[in-house]
C-alpha positions as CSV (number, residue, x, y, z in Angstrom):
1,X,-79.3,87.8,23.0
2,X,-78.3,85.0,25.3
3,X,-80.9,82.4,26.1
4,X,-81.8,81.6,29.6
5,X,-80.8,78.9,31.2
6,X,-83.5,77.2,33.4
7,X,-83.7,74.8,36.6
8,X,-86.8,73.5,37.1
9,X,-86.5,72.0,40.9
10,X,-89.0,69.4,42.2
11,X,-89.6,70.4,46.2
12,X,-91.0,67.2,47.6
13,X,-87.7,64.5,47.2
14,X,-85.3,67.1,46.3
15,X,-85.0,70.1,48.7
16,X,-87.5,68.3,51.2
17,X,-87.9,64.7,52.2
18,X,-91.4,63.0,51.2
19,X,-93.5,61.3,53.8
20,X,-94.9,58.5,53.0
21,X,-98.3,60.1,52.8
22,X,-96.7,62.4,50.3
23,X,-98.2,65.6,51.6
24,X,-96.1,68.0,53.9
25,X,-98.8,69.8,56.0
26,X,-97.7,69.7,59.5
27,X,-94.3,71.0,60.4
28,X,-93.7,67.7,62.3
29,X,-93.3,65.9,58.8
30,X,-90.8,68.3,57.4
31,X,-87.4,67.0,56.8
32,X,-84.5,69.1,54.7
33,X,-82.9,67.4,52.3
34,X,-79.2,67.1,53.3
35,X,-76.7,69.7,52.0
36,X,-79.7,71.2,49.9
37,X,-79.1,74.6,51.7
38,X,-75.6,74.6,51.1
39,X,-75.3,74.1,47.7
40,X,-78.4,75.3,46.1
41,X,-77.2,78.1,47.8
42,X,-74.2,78.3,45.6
43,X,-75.7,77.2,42.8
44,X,-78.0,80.4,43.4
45,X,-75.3,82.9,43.8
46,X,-72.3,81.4,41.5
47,X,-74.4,80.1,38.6
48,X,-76.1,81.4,35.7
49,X,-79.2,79.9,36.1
50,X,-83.1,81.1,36.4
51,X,-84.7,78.7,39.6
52,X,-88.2,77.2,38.9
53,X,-90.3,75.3,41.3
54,X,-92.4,72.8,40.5
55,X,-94.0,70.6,42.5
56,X,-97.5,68.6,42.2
57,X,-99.6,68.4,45.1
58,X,-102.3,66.4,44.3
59,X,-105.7,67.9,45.5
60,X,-104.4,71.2,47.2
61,X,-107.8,72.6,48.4
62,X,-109.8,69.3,48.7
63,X,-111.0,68.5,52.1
64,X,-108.2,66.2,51.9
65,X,-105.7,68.7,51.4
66,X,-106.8,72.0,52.7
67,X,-105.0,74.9,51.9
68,X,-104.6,76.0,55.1
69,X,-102.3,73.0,56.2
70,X,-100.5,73.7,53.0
71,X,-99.0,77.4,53.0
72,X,-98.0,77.9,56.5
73,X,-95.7,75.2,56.0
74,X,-94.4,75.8,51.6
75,X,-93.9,79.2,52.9
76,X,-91.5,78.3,55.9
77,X,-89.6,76.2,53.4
78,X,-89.4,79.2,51.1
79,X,-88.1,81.8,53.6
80,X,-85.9,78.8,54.9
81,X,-84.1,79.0,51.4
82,X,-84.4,82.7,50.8
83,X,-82.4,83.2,53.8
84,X,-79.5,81.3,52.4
85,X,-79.8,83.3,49.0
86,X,-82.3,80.9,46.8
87,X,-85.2,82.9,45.6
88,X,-87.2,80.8,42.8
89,X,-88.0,82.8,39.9
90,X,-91.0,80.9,39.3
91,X,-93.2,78.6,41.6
92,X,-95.4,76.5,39.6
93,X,-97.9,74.0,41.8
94,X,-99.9,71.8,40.2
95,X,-103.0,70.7,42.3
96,X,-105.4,68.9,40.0
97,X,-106.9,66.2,41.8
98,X,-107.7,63.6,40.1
99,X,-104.8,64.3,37.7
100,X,-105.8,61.8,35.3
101,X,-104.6,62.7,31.8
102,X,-104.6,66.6,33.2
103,X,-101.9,68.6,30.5
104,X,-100.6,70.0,34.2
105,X,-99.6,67.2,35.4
106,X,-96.2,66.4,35.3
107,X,-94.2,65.1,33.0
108,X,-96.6,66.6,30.6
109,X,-96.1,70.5,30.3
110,X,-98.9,72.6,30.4
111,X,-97.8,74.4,33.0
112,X,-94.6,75.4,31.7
113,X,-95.3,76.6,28.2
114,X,-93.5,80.3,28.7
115,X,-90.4,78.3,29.0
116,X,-90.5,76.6,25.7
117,X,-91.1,80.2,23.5
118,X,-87.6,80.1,22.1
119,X,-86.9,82.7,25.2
120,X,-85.1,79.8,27.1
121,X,-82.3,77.1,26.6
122,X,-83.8,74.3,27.2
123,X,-81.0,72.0,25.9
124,X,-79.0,73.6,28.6
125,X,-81.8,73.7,31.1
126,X,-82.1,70.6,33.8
127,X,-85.1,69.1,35.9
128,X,-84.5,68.2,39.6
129,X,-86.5,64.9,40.5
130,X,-86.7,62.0,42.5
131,X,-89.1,60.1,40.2
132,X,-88.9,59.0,36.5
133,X,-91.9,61.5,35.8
134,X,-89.3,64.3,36.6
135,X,-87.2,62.5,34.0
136,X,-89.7,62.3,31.3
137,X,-90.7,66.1,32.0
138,X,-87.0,66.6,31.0
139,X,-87.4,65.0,27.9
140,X,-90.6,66.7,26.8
141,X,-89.0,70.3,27.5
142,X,-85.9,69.3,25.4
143,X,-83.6,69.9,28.5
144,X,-82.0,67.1,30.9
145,X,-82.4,65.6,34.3
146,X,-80.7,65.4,38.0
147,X,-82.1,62.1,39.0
148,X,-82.0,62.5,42.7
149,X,-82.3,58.5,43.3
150,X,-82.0,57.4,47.5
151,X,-83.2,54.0,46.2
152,X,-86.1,54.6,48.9
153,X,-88.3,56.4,46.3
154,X,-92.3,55.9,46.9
155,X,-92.1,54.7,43.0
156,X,-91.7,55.8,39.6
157,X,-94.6,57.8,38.9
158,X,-96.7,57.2,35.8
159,X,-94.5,57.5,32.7
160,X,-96.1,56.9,29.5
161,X,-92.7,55.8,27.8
162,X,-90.5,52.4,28.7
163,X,-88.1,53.2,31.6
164,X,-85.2,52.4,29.6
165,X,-86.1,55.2,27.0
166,X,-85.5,57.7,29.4
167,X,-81.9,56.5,30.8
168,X,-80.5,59.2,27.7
169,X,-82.0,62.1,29.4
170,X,-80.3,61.2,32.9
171,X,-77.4,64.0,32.8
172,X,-76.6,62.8,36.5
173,X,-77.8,60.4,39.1
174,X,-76.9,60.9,42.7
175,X,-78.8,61.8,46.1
176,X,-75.5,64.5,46.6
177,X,-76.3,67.9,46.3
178,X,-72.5,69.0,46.4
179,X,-72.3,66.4,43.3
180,X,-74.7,68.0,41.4
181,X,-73.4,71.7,42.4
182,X,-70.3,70.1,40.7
183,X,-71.7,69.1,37.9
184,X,-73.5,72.2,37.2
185,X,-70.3,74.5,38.0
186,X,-68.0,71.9,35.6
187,X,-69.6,72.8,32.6
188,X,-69.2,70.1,30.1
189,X,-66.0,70.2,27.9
190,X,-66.8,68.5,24.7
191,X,-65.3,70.0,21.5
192,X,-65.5,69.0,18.1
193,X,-62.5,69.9,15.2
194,X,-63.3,69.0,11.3
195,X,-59.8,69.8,9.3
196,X,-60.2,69.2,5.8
197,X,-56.9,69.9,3.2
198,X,-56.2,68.4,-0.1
199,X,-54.1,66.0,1.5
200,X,-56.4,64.7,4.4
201,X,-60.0,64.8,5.9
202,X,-59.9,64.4,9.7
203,X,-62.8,64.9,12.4
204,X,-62.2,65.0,15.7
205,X,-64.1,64.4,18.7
206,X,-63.2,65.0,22.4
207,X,-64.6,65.2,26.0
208,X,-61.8,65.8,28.6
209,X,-64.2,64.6,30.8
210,X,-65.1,60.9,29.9
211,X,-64.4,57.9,30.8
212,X,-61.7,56.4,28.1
213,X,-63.9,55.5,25.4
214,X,-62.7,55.7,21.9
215,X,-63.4,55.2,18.5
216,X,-60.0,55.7,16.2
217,X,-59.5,55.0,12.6
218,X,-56.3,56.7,10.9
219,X,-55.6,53.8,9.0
220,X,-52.4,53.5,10.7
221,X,-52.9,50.5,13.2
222,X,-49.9,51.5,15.4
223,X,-50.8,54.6,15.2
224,X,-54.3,53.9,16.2
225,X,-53.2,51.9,18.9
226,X,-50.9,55.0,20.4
227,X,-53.9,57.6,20.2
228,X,-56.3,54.9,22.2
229,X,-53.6,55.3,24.9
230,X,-54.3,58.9,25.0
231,X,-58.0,58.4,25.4
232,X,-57.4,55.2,28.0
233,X,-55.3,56.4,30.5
234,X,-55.9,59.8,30.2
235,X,-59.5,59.5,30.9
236,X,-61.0,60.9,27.8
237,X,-63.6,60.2,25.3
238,X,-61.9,60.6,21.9
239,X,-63.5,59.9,18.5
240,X,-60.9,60.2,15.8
241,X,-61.8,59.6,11.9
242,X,-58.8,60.7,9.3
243,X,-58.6,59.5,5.6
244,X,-55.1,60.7,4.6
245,X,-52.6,60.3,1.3
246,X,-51.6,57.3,2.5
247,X,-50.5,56.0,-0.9
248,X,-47.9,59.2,-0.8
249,X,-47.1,57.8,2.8
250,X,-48.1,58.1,6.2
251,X,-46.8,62.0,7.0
252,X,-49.8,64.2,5.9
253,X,-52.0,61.6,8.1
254,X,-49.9,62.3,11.7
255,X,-49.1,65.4,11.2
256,X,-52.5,66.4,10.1
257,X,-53.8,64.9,13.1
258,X,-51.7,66.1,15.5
259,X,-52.5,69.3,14.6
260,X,-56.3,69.0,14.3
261,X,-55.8,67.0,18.2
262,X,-53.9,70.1,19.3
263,X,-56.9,72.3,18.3
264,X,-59.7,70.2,19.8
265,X,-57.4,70.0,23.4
266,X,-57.6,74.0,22.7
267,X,-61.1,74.2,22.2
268,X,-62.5,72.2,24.9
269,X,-60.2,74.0,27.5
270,X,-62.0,76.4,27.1
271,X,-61.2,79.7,29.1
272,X,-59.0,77.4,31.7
273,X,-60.7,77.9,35.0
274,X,-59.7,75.8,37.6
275,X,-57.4,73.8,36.0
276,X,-54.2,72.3,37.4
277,X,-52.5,73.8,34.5
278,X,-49.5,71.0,34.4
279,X,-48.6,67.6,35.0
280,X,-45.9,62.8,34.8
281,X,-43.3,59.8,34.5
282,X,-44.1,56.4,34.3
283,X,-42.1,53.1,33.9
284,X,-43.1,50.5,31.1
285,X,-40.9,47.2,31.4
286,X,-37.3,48.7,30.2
287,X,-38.4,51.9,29.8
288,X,-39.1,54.9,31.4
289,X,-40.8,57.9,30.0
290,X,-41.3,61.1,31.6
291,X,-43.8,63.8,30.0
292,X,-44.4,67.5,31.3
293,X,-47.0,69.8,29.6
294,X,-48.1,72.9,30.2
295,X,-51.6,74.4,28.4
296,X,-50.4,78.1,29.0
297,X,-51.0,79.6,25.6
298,X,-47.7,79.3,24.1
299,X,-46.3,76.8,22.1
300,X,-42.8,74.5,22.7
301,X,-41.2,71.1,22.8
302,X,-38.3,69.6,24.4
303,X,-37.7,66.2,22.4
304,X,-34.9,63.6,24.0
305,X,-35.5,60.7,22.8
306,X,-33.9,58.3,20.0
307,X,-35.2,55.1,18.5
308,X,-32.8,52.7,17.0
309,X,-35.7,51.1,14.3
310,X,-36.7,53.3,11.4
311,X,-40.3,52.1,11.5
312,X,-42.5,50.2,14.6
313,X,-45.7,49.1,13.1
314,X,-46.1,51.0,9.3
315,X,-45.5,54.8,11.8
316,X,-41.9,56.1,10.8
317,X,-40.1,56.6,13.9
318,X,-39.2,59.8,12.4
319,X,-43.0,60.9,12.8
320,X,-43.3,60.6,16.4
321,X,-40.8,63.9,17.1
322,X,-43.3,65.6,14.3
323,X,-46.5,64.4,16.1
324,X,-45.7,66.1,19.3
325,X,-44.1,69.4,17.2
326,X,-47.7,69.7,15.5
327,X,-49.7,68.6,18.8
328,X,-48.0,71.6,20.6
329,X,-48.7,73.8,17.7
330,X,-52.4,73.3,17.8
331,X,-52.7,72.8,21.6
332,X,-50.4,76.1,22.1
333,X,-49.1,74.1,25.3
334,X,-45.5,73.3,26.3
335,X,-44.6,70.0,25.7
336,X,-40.8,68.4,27.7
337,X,-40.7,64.7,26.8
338,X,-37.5,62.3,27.2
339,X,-37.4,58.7,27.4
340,X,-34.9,56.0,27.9
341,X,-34.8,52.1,27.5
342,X,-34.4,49.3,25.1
343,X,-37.3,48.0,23.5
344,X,-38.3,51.0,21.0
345,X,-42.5,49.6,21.0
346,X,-42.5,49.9,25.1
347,X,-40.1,53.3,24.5
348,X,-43.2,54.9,22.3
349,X,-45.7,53.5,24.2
350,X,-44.2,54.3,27.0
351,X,-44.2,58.4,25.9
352,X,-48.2,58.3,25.1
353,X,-49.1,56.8,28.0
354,X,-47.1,59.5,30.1
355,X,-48.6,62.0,27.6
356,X,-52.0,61.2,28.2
357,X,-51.3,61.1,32.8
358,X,-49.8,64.5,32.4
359,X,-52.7,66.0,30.3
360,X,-55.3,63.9,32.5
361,X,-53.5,66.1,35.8
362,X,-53.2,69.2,33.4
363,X,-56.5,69.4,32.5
364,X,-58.1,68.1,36.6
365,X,-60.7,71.1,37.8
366,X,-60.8,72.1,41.5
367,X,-64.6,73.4,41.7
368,X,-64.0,75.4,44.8
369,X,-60.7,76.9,43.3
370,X,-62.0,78.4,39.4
371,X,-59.4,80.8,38.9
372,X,-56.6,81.3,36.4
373,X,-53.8,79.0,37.4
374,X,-51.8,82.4,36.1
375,X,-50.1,85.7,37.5
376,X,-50.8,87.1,34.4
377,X,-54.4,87.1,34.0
378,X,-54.3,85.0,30.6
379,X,-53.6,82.2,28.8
């Protein structure tokens, strides 16, 4: 059985601006949070995701607070939503007043306790909050938070951990509900390959979405340095660790890895929603290098290019023809590369940086467009 996937959605900050008393209880203070109605909306209706409210509101009941001030207005906001297609599973309202050290208090999570029975997917789950007690409830549940940060907060709430502790559990930080509804609809695509053969040990480690951070040991240092182009200017996180025959020589090693990149590219594609499908040409001094690809399930590769020097750094030049052969093999993409010019290092550098622009457009996601880029249904 599938676990359920869970978003627990602060009101007050979030879907409603908060006063500066911090209690709504007069129509004349309510404010909707911009675009909240437009995207929770889609969120609602496009993704797989049980809603949960839940909101403090310190004293609800108290002369201070009377109920009767409260509803009228909670419930406007709740039909307000329901009209646009949110319905909240679950509304969980935590009045205790004073809250002192109260297990119903947020972050703490007494409240929430049939969400954490092994029913749910909290690691996949995320709390909406405009205060680093929203963040912290993340981190007690197991799940992660949508910081919704104006930088006019009323404060931080009353964590009981440093603030810099939490930063790991921030999935996202904006005050953009269309951002988050794109964050939530681009599901993460971070894959992991471990290829292990008698004649190498390689893991791989790739998320099409980063930033261009890498970590590369092949113990070829040209080689290392051509695989961190793919990763730069392709806007990737890669994480590449091979220990290969390289007493025999360096052949096992690339095309080993080539193959075991291939099959990560594979796996975090996923099931190829939205994607642009293809993609580039680039100049480097004398050179220019021009790189097509084409992740459509089938594998090929058009090589035109010739390199005068037999070896540039300790990589055969021989090898580079073989790492785009075994890169296409695990990929299963098309692959058309030609390149022309005199200096063979800026020809070969030349090729991965193209390579990595045309997979970085290959691999782009159009939110509002996650269809098949394919008139046959598959690929």
């Amino acid at each position: 059985m599938n676990k359920k996937r869970v978003l627990f959605i602060d009101r007050d900050g979030t879907m409603i601006k908060e006063p500066e008393d911090e209690q709504i209880d007069a129509f004349d203070k309510l404010e909707f949070f911009p675009k909240a109605f437009t995207y929770l909306s889609k969120i609602a209706m496009e993704l797989d995701y049980e809603l949960v409210m839940v909101t403090n509101q310190d004293g609800l009941g108290t002369d201070s607070f009377p109920e009767d001030t409260f509803w009228p207005v909670h419930n406007f906001i709740l039909k307000a939503f329901e009209n646009e297609g949110v319905v909240f599973d679950d509304i969980v309202i935590d009045r205790t007043f004073p809250h002192e050290n109260a297990p119903t208090r947020k972050p703490k999570t007494g409240l929430l306790g049939k969400y954490m029975n092994g029913d749910y997917d909290l690691n996949q789950s995320f709390v909406f909050g405009d205060r680093l007690t929203d963040v912290e409830l993340a981190k007690n549940l197991g799940a992660k938070a949508i910081y919704i940060n104006t930088n006019t907060n009323l404060g931080t709430g009353e964590i009981s951990v440093k603030q810099e502790e939490l930063s790991p559990y921030i999935a996202l930080e904006t005050d953009d509900w269309q951002k988050i509804y794109e964050f939530l609809k681009l599901e993460d695509r971070v894959a992991d390959v471990v290829r292990k053969t008698n004649e190498t040990d390689i893991s791989i480690t790739l998320n099409l979405d980063g930033t261009g951070k890498s970590n590369i040991s092949t113990g070829l240092a040209f080689f290392d340095h051509m695989l961190d182009q793919i990763a730069r200017h392709g806007q990737m996180d890669l994480d590449i660790n091979v220990k290969g025959d390289l007493e025999v020589d360096e052949h096992h090693t690339i095309e080993d890895t080539a193959i075991a990149l291939g099959e990560v590219f594979s796996k975090a594609l996923g099931n190829k929603l939205g994607i642009e499908r293809y993609g580039f040409a680039l100049p480097m001094d004398d050179c220019l290098a021009q790189v097509a690809i084409d992740f459509g399930g089938r594998n090929w590769l058009v090589w035109e290019a010739d390199f005068k020097r037999e070896m540039i750094g300790k990589m055969p030049t021989e090898m580079f023809y073989h790492f785009f052969k075994s890169f296409t093999d695990g990929a299963k993409a098309n692959l058309n590369i030609k390149a022309e010019g005199q200096n063979e290092h800026h020809k070969i550098e030349a090729i991965f940086k193209a390579f990595a622009k045309a997979i970085k457009v290959a691999v782009k996601r159009d939110p509002d467009k996650m269809v098949l880029p394919s008139t046959k249904g598959v690929l």
